[in-house]
C-alpha positions as CSV (number, residue, x, y, z in Angstrom):
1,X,25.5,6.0,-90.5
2,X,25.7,4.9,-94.4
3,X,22.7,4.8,-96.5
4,X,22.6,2.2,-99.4
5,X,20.4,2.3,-102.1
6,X,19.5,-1.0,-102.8
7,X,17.9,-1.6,-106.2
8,X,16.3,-5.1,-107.8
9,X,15.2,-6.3,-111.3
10,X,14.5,-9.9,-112.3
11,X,12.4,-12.8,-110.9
12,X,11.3,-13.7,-107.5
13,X,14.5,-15.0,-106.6
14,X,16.6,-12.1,-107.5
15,X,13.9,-9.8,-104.9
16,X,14.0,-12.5,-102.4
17,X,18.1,-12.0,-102.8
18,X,17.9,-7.9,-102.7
19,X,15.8,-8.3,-99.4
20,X,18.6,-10.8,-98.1
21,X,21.2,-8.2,-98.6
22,X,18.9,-5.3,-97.4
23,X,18.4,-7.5,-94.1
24,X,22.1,-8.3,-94.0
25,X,23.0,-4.7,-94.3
26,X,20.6,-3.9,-91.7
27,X,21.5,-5.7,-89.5
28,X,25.3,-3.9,-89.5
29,X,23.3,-0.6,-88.8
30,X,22.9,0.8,-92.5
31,X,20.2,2.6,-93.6
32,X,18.8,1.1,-96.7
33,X,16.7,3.2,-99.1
34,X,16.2,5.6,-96.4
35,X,17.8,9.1,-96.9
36,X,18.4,11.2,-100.2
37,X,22.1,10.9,-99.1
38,X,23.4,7.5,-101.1
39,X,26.7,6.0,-99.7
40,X,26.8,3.0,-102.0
41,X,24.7,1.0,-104.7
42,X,24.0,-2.0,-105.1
43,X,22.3,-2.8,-108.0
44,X,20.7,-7.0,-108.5
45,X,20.6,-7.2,-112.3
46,X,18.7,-9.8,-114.4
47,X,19.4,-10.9,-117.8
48,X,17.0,-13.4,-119.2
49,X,16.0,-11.4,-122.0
50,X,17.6,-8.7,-124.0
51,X,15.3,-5.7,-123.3
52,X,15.5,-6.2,-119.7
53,X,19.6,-6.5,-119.9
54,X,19.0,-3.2,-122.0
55,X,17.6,-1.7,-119.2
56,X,20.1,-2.8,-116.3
57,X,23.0,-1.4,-118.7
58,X,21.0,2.0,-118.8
59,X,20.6,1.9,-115.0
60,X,24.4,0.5,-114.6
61,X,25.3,3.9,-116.7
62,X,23.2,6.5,-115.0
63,X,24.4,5.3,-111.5
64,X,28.0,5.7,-113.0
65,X,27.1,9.0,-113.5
66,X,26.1,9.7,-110.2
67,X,30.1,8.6,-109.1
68,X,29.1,6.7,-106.2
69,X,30.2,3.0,-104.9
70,X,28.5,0.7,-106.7
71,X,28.0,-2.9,-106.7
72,X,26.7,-5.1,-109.2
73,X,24.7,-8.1,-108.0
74,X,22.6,-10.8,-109.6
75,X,23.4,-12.7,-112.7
76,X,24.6,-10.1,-115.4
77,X,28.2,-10.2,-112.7
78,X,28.6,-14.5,-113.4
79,X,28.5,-14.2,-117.1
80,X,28.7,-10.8,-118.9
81,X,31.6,-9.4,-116.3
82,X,33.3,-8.1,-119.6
83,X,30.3,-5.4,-120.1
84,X,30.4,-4.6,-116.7
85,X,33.9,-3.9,-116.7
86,X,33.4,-1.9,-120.1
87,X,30.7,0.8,-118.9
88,X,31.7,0.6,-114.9
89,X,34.9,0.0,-114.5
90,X,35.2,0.7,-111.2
91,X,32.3,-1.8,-109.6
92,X,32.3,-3.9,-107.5
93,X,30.6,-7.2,-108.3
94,X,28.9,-10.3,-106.7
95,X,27.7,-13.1,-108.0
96,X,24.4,-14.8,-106.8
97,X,26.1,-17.5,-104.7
98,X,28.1,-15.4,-102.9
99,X,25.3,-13.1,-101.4
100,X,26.3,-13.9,-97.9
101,X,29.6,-11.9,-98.9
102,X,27.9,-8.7,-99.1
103,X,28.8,-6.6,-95.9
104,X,32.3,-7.2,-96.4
105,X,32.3,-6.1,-100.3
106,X,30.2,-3.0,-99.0
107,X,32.4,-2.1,-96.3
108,X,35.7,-2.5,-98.9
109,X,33.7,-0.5,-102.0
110,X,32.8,2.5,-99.9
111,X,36.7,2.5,-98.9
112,X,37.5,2.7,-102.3
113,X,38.4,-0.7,-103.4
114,X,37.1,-2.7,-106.2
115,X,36.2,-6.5,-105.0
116,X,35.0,-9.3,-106.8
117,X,33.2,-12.1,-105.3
118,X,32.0,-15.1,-108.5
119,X,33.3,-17.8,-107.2
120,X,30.9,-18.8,-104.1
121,X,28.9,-22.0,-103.4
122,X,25.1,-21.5,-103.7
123,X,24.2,-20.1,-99.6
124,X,20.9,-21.1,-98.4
125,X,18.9,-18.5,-98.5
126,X,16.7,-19.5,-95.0
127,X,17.0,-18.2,-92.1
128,X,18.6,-15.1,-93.1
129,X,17.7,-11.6,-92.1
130,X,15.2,-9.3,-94.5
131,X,13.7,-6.2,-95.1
132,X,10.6,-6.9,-97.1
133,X,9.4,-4.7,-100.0
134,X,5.9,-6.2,-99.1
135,X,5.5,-6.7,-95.2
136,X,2.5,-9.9,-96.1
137,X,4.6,-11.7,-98.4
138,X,7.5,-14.0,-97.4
139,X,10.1,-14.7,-100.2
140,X,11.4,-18.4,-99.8
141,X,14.0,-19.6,-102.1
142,X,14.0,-23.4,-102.0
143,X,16.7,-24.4,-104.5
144,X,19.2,-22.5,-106.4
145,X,20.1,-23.1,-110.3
146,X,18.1,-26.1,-112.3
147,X,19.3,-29.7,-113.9
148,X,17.5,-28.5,-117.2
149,X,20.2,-27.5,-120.1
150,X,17.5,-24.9,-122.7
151,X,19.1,-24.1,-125.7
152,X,18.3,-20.3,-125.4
153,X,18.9,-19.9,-121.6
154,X,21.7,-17.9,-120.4
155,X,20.5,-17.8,-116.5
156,X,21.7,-21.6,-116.6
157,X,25.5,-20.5,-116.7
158,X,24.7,-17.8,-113.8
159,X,23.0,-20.0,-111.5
160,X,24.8,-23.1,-111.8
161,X,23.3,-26.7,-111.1
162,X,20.6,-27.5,-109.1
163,X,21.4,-26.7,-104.8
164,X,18.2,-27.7,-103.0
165,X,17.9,-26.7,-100.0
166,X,17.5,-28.4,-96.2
167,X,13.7,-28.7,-95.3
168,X,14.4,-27.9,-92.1
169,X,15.6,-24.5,-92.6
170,X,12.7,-23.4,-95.0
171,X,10.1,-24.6,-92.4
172,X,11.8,-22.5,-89.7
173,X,12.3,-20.0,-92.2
174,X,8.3,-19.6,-92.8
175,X,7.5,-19.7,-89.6
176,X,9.7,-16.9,-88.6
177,X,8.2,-14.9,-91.7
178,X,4.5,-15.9,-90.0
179,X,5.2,-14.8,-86.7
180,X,6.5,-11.2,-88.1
181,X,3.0,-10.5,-89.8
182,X,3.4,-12.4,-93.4
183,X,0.6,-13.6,-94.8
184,X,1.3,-15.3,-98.2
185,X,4.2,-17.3,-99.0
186,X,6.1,-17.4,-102.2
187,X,7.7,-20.9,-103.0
188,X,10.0,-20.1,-105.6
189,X,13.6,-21.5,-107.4
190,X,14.2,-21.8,-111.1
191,X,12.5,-25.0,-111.1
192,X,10.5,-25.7,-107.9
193,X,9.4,-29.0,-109.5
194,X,12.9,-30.1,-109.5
195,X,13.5,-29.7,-105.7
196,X,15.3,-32.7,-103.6
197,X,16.7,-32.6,-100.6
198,X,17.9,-35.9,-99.4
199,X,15.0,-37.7,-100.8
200,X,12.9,-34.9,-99.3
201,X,10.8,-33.6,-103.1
202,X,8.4,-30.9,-103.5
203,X,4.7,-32.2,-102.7
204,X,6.5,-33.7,-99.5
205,X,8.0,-29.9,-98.9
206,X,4.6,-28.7,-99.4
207,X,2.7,-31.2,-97.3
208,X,4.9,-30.2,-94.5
209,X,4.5,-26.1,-95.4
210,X,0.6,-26.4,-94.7
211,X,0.8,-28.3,-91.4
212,X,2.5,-24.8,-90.2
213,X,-0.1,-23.2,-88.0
214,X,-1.8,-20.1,-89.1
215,X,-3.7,-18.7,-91.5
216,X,-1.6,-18.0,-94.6
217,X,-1.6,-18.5,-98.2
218,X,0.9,-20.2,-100.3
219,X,2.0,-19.4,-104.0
220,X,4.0,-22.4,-106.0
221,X,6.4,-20.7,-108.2
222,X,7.1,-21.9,-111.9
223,X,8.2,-25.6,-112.4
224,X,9.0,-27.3,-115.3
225,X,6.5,-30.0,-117.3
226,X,8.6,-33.0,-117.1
227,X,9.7,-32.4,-113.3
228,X,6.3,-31.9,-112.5
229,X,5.1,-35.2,-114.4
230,X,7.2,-37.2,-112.1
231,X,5.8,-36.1,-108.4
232,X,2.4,-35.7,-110.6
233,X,0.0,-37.2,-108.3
234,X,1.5,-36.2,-105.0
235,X,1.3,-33.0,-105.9
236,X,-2.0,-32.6,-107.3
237,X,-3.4,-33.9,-103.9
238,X,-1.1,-31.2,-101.9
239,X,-2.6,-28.6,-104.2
240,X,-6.0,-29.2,-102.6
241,X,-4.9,-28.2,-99.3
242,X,-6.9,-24.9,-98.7
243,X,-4.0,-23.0,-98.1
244,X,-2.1,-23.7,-101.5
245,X,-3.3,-21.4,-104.1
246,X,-4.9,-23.1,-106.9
247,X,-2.4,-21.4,-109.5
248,X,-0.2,-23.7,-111.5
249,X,2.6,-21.8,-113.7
250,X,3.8,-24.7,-115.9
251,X,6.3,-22.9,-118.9
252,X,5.6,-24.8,-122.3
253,X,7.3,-22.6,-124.5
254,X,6.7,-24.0,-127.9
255,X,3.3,-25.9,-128.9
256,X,5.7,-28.0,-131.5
257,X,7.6,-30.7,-130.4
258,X,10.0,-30.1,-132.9
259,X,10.9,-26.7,-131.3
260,X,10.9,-28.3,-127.7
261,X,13.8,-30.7,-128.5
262,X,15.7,-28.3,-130.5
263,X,15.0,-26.4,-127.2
264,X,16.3,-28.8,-125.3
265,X,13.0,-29.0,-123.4
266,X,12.4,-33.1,-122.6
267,X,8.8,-33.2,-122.2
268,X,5.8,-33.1,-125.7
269,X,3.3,-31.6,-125.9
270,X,1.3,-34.9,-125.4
271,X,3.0,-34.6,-122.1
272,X,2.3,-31.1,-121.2
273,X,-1.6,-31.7,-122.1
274,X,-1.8,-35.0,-120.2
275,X,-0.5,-33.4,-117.0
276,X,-2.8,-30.4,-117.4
277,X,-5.9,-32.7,-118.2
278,X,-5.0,-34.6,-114.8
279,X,-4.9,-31.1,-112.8
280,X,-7.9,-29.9,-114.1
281,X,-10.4,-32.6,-113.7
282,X,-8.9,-32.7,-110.2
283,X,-9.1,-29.3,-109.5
284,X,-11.3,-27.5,-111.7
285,X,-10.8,-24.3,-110.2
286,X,-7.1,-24.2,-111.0
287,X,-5.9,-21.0,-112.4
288,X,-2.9,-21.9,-115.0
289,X,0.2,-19.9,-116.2
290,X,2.0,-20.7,-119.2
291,X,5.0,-19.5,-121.1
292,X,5.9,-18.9,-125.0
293,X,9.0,-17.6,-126.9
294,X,8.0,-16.5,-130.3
295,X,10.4,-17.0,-133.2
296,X,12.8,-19.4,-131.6
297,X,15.8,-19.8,-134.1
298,X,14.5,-22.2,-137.0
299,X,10.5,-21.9,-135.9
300,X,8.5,-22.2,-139.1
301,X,4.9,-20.1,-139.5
302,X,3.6,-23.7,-139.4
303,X,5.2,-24.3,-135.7
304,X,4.1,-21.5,-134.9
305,X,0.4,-22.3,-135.6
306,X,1.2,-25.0,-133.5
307,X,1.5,-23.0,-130.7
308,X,-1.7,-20.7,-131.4
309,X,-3.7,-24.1,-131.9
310,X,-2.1,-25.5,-127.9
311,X,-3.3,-21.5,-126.5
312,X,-6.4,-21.8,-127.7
313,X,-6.9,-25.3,-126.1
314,X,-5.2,-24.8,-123.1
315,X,-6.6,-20.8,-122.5
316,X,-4.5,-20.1,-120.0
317,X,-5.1,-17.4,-116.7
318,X,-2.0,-16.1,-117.5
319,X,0.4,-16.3,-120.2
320,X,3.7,-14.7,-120.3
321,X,4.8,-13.7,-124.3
322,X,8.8,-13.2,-125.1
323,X,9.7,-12.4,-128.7
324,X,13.3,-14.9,-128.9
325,X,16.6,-12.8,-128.4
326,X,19.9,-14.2,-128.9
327,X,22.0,-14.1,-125.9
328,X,25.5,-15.3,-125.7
329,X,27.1,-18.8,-125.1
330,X,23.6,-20.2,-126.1
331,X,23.0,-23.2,-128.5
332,X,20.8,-21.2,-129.9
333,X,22.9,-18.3,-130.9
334,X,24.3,-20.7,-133.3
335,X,20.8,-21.6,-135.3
336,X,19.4,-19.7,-138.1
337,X,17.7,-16.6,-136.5
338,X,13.8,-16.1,-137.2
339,X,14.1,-12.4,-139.0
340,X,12.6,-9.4,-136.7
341,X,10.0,-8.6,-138.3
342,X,8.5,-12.2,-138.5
343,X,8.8,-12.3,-134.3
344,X,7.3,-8.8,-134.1
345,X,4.5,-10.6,-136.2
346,X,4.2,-13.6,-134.1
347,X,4.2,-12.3,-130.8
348,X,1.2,-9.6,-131.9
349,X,-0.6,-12.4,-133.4
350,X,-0.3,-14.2,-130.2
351,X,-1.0,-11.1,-127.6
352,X,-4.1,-10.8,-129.5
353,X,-5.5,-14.7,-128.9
354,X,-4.2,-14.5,-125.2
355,X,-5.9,-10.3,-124.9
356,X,-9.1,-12.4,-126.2
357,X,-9.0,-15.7,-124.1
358,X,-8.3,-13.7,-120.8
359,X,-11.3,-11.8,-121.3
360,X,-13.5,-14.5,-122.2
361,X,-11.9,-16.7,-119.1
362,X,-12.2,-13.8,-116.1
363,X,-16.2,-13.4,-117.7
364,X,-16.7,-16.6,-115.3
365,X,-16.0,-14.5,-112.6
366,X,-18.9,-12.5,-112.7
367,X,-20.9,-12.0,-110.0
368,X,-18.5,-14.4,-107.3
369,X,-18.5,-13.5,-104.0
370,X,-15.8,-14.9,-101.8
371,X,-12.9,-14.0,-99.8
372,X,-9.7,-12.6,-101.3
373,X,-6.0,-11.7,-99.3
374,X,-5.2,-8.0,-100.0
375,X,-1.5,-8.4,-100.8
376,X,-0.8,-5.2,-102.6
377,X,-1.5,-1.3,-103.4
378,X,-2.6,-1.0,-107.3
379,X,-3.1,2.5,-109.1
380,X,-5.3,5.4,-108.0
381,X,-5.9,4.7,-104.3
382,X,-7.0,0.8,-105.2
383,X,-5.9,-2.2,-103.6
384,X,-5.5,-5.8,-104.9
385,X,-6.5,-9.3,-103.5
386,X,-6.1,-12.5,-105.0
387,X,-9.1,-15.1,-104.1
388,X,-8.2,-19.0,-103.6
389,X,-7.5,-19.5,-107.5
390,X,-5.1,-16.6,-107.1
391,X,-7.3,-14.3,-109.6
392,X,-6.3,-10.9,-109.3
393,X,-9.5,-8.6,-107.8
394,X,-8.8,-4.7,-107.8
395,X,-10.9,-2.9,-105.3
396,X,-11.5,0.6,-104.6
397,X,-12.4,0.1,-101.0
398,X,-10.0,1.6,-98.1
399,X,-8.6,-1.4,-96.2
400,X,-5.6,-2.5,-95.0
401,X,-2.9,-4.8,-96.9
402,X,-2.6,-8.4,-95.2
403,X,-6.8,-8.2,-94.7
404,X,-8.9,-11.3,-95.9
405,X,-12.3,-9.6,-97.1
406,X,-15.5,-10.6,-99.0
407,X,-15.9,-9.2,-102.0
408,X,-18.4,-9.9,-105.4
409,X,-16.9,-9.5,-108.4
410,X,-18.5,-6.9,-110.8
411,X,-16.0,-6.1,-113.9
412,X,-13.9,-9.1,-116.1
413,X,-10.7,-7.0,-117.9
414,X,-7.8,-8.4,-119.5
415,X,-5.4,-9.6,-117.1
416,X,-7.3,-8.9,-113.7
417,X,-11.1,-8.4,-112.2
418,X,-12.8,-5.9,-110.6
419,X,-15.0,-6.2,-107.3
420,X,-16.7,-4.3,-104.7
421,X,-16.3,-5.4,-100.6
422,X,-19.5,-7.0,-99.1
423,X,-19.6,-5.9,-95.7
424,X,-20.6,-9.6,-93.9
């Protein structure tokens, strides 16, 4: 019986891929992850940003080193091949649409031969066999690739355009995930906002995801501003249902709309704040993620002020920093680079107004008592729940992962909070 070590870095959709395969290979009687015997690798690479590709090449050459089969999966396959084919000549590789290829590349790279499979129609991802890293949370890819065109994005050329896929299949998909234990569900895509199915949108996919019986959570992954703006309504009132966390991740990026169009992002900033003003006063309770690249090709200091000026209004729950590097085939390659040293300066400028602001925010936490979903081990024998708004509460407290406790909040930190369970 093979074992294959099966090994993920990247975004939701890249793990909810890696468990795929696992459940694929599975299901043909390997062993995955289970032995300190390796037969074959397959590796699910991500590169969005350069220090993460930096780290899949580092991985790429140890495993050469360790002269097994290996397979390269995920999106560094689709558009840098040519590296691949530099430090691991003798790979395999898949791309992300041909997933549902995997078994038969496996079978041919532990035999010795080299296959290459870039050339596949975006699968839907329901329906499909899994092994879960976390046996609560169901995955569920709704869409592959996006209808946005960013300047600085090199996913774009990896995932292709937009594939939503069938409603039908998703719904049956989370219900199978319910009935084998799950207990929070992960909507995610590049752009959830953009999803369409025959006519079939997001809210609509939602509305229909909470009339699933049970008790479960659900998490809406990232969606663009301007796809959002135009099921706005609709999906503020699905994001009142009790079992849709109150956590909107809306990217933003710059906080000048001079950077945004050279970005090739089509929404302002008068946008962006008029569809977070209509979320809030409808659900004040909303937890809000936000994204921002620091030293975009061409940003001026005064842009960039810009952008401390929109954090500081908006004071986000979370906000995700990325210092701009170049990556190749991008618009943006071709602009005049921001120096290193100026990013460096930016983004610590900025990690110290968000390190500030996410203090002050979780303060309001004090003293809550409420229920939270234990969804994960943390460090040092602690566990970690997330309460309707999808805060982040670490607890010391022995319990078991997939248990809804009360707890009272009784520490605010950067990033997370800390509480104690209330027996009831």
């Amino acid at each position: 019986m093979y074992n294959a070590l099966v090994e993920v870095y990247g975004c939701s959709a890249n793990s909810a891929d890696a468990e795929i395969i696992s459940g694929l290979l599975h299901q043909e009687g390997y062993l995955i992850n289970k032995s300190n015997k390796i037969d074959v690798i397959i590796l699910l690479t991500c590169i969005v940003k350069n220090p993460t590709e930096r780290k899949v090449i580092k991985r790429i050459k140890k495993f050469v080193e360790m002269d097994k089969p290996l397979i390269i999966a995920g999106c560094m396959p689709q558009v840098l091949n040519d590296v691949i084919e530099e430090i691991a000549p003798n790979a395999s590789m898949v791309g992300p649409n041909n997933i549902n290829e995997i078994v038969e590349v496996v079978k041919s790279t532990i035999n010795g031969k080299k296959i290459i499979k870039l050339d596949g129609q975006a699968p839907d991802r329901s329906c499909q066999p899994r092994i879960r890293k976390n046996k609560i949370i169901q995955i569920t890819p709704i869409s592959s690739g996006c209808c946005g065109d960013c300047t600085y994005c090199i996913v774009k050329f990896a995932r292709g355009k937009i594939t939503s896929f069938p409603q039908e299949n998703i719904l049956k998909d989370i219900k199978n995930a319910l009935n084998e234990g799950c207990k929070e569900v992960w909507i995610t895509a590049e752009d959830t906002a953009a999803y369409n199915y025959q006519g079939v949108k997001l809210d609509e996919l939602l509305d229909s995801i909470t009339k699933i019986n049970g008790n479960f959570m659900v998490r809406v992954g990232m969606m663009t501003p301007n796809q959002a703006i135009q099921i706005r309504d609709n999906l503020i009132k699905v994001f009142k249902n009790e079992k849709i966390f109150k956590f909107l991740h809306l990217p933003v990026q710059s906080g000048s709309n001079e950077v945004l169009k050279k970005m090739n992002r089509y929404y302002s900033i008068e946008d962006f704040k008029g569809l977070i003003n209509k979320f809030k006063e409808e659900i004040p309770e909303l937890s809000i993620s936000t994204d921002i690249i620091c030293g975009f090709p061409e940003e001026t200091n005064e842009q960039f002020q810009e952008t401390i000026r929109l954090i500081e209004w908006l004071r986000p729950d979370v906000l995700n920093i990325s210092k701009f590097g170049l990556r190749p085939g991008t618009e943006a390659g071709k602009m005049k680079q921001v120096s290193g040293n100026e990013i460096k300066k930016r983004s610590t400028e900025l990690s110290r107004l968000w390190k500030k602001i996410s203090i002050e925010k979780n303060q309001r936490w004090l003293n809550w008592e409420g229920y939270i979903l234990v969804d994960e081990k943390g460090y040092n024998n602690t566990f970690v729940g997330r309460n309707s708004s999808y805060k982040a509460i670490v607890i010391s407290n022995s319990t078991n992962i997939g248990s809804l406790i009360k707890v009272r909040v009784t520490e605010a930190l950067h990033g997370y909070l800390k509480g104690v369970q209330k027996l009831i």
